[in-house]
N, C-alpha and C positions, 0 to 999 in steps of 0.2 A: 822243516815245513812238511805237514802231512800233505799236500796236493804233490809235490816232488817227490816223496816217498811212495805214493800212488803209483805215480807214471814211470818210474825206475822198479817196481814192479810189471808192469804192461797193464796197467788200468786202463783200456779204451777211455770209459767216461771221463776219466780224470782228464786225459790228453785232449780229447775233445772238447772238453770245457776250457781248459788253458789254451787251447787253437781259438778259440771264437772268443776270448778275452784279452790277444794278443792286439786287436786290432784299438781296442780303446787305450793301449800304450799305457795301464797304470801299473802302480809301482809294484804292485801284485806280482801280475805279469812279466814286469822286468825282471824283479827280484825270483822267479821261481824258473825265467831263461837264465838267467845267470848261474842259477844254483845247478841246473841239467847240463851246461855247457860242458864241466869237469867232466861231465859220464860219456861224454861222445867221441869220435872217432873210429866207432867200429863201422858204422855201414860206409858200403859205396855207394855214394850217391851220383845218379844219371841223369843227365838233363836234355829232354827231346822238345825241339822246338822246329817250329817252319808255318809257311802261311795257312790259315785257314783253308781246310778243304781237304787237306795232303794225308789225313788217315792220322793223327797223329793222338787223340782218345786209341782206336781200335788196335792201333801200335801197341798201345801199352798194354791192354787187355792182355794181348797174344804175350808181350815181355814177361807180364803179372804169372799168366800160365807159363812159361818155361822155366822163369826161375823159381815156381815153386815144386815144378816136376825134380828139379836140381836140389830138393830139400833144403832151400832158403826164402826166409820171412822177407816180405816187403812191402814196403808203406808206398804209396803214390801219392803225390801231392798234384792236382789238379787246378792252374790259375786260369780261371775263365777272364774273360774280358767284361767287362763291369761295364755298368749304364754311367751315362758320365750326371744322369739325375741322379736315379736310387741308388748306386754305387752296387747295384747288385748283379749276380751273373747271370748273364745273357744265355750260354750254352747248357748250361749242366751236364755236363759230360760226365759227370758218376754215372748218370742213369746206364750209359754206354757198358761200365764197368760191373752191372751187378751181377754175374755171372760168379764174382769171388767175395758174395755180401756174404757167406756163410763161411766163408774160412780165416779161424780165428788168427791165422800168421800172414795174413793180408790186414792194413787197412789204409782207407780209401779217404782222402779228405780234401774237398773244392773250397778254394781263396778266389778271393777275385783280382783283379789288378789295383784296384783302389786309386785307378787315375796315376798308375804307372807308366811313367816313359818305356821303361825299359824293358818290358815283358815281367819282370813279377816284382810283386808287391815288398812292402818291409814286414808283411806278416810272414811272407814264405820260409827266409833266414831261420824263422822263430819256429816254424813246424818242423821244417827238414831238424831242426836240434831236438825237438821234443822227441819225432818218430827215432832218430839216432839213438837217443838215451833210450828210448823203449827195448833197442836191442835189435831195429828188424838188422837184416844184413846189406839189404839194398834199399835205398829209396830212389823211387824217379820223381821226376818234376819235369812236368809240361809245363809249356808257356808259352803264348798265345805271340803272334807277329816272326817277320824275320827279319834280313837285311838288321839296319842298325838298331831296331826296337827291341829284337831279339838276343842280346851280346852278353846281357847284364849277367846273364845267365853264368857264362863261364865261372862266375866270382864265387858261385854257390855249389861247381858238382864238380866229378872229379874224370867223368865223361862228358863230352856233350855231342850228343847223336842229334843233327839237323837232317829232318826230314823235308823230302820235296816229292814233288811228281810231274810223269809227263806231261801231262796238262799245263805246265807251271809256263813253257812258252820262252817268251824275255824275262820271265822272272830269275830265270837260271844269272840272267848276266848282273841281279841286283844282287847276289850273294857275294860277288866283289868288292861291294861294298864294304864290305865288315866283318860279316858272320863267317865267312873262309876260316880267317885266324880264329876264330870260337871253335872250329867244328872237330874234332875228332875221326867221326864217321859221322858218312850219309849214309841214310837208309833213303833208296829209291824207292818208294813206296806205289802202290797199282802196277805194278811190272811187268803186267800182262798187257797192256794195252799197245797197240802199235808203234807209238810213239816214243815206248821206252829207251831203245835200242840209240836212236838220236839224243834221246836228255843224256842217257849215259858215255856217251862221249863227249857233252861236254862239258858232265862233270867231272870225268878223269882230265879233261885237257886246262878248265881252270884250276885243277887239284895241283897239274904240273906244274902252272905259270905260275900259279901263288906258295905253294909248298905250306901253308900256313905258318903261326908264329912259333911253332916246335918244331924243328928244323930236324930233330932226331924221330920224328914220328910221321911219316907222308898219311893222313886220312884214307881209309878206306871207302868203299864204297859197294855196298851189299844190298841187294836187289831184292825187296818183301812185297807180298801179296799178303798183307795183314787179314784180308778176311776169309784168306785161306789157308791162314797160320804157314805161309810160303816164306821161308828163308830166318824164321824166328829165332830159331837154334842156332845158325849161322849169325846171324846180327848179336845173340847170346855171346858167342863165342868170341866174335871181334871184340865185345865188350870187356870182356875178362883178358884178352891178350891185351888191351890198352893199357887195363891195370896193373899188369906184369910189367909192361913198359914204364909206366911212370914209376912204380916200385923198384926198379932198376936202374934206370939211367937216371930219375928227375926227384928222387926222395926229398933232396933241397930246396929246391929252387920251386917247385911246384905249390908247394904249400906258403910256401914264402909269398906267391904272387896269389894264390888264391888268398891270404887273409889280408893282404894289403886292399885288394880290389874290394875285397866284401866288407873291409872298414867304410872305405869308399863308400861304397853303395849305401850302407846305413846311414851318415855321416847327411849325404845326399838326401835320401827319402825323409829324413829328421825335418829337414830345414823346409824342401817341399811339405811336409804338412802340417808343420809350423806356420808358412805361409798361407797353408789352403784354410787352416783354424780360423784366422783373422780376416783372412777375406772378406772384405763386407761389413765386417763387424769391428774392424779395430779403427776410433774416432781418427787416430794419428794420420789415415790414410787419408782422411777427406783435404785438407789444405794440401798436399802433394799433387790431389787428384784434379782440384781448381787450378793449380799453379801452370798443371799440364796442358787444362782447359785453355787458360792464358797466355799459354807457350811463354812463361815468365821461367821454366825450367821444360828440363827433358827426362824422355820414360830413363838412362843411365844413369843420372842424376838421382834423380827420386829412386829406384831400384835400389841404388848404395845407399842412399840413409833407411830405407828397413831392413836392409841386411844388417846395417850396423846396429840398428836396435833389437835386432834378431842375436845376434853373435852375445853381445852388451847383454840381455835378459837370459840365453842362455847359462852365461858363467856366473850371472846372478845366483840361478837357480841352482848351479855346482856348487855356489861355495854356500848356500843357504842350506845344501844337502848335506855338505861335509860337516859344516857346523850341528848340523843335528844327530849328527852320528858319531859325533864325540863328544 
C-alpha cells in the first residue's frame, strides 16, 4: 500500500491524512493501521494526564524541548475535549506547542475525545501506531480529565506521568479513586506557589498508603515549574529510569496487561460508536422506546436486545468479510 510505504518513510502528509481518516473507521484506514502495526514498537510512549488547569500542554512543550536536546525525535499526540455538539476541540492546545512547528523530528497532532468516557478517543490507539511506525523515539499523549475518566490511558503508554497542582485543594484525595494505580510519576506542577510544600505531602503520604498496582515500582514525585522549564530534566530522567525498570523486572507481564487492556479499550469504544451511529436513526429503537414510555418494559431489558442486535450484526459483518476475502 503506497499510503503505508509513505508513512514508514516519515511522510508527515501521508500520516496526517491517515490521522484525520482514522476517525471515519473505513476499511482504508483499518487496513493501512493494521499493515503499520508490524513496524512498531520502537518508541516510548508517555502518557500525562490530570485536571484541567495543572499546566499539562506547557508540560509537554518543556518535555518536547528536553528530549530533543537528548537527540530524540517525538511525536505528541494532543486529545482535547470535544463539543458534545460539534464533536470538535474546545482547547487547541497545539497553539501552546508552536514553538517546535519548525522541527522536522517533532510532530505535533490534536484528536479530540470524540465523546470519550475515558480520556482519549479510539482514534488515539491509531496515531500513537502511525507516529510509532514513523520512527520518532518517544511519543506523549495528553489527555484531558483525572480520577476515573483519566485511567484508560495506562492501556496505551508505557509511562504515565499524572500531573496535579497546588491549587488542586480536595482534588488530591479524588486521585484515590483510581488514577494512583495508573500513575507512574507525578509531576507537581506550579511548584513555586505556597501551597506546594502541603500538596507535596500528600502526595507522598497517599503514594505510601496506596503503593499503586506495581508493587515493585513506588511513584515518584518530581516537582516542575513548566513555565520555567524548572525540574524538566529531572521529570526527563524519572522517565527513562521507569523504563529501565519495567525493562528489568516487568518485560512480561507489562506488555501482557497493556495489550489485554488496549483490546479492551477498542472492543469498548467499537460498540460505544456503534451505538452513538444509530442513535436516533435506527427504526428498531422506536417500539423499545414506547414500551419504556408504557413501563410495559425496562431501560436493562431493552438495553440487552440492542446489544444483542449489536453483537448479531457485528459477526454478520465478520463473517460477510471473511467470506470476501476468500
Amino acid at each position: 500500500m503506497e499510503l503505508v510505504e509513505k508513512i514508514l518513510n516519515g511522510d508527515v502528509r501521508a500520516a496526517a491524512r491517515l490521522m484525520r481518516d482514522i476517525d471515519s473507521d473505513s476499511n482504508t484506514s483499518r487496513d493501512a493501521l493494521k499493515a503499520l502495526y508490524a513496524h512498531t514498537g520502537h518508541a516510548r510512549i508517555i502518557g500525562l494526564t490530570g485536571s484541567p488547569g495543572v499546566g499539562k500542554s506547557t508540560l509537554i512543550g518543556s518535555l518536547i524541548h528536553e528530549f530533543r536536546r537528548r537527540g530524540q525525535s517525538v511525536g505528541a499526540v494532543v486529545v482535547d475535549p470535544s463539543s458534545p455538539f460539534t464533536a470538535g476541540a474546545l482547547m487547541g492546545d497545539r497553539v501552546r506547542m508552536q514553538q517546535h512547528a519548525d522541527d522536522k523530528h517533532v510532530f505535533i497532532h490534536s484528536t479530540t475525545t470524540s465523546g470519550s468516557t475515558g480520556g482519549i478517543s479510539l482514534s488515539v490507539p491509531g496515531i500513537v501506531t502511525i507516529m510509532d511506525a514513523m520512527g520518532k523515539d518517544v511519543v506523549l499523549v495528553e489527555t484531558v480529565g483525572s480520577g476515573q475518566v483519566g485511567i484508560d490511558i495506562r492501556h496505551l503508554v508505557h509511562t504515565n506521568v499524572v500531573v496535579v497542582a497546588p491549587t488542586m485543594g480536595d482534588q488530591i484525595q479524588a486521585l484515590k479513586a483510581g488514577i494512583l494505580e495508573s500513575a507512574h510519576i507525578f509531576a507537581l506542577n506550579k511548584s513555586d506557589q505556597p501551597t506546594a510544600a502541603a500538596t507535596l505531602q500528600s502526595l507522598k503520604m497517599i503514594i505510601q498508603l496506596g503503593k499503586g498496582s506495581d508493587k515493585s515500582w513506588l511513584p515518584a514525585v518530581v516537582q516542575t515549574v513548566a513555565t520555567d522549564n524548572q525540574g524538566i530534566r529531572a521529570l526527563a530522567d524519572h522517565i527513562n529510569r521507569h523504563h529501565e525498570h519495567v525493562s528489568t523486572f516487568g518485560p512480561h507481564n507489562r506488555p501482557r496487561q497493556r495489550m489485554r487492556g488496549l483490546l479492551a479499550l477498542i472492543l469498548r469504544e467499537r460498540i460505544v460508536q456503534s451505538i452513538r451511529m444509530r442513535e436516533g436513526n435506527d427504526a428498531g429503537w422506536e417500539p423499545l422506546i414506547e414500551q419504556l414510555i408504557q413501563k410495559s418494559t425496562d431501560p436493562y431489558s431493552a438495553a440487552d436486545v440492542i446489544l444483542d442486535k449489536i453483537v448479531t450484526r457485528f459477526y454478520e459483518t465478520r463473517r460477510c468479510r471473511s467470506g470476501a476475502n476468500d
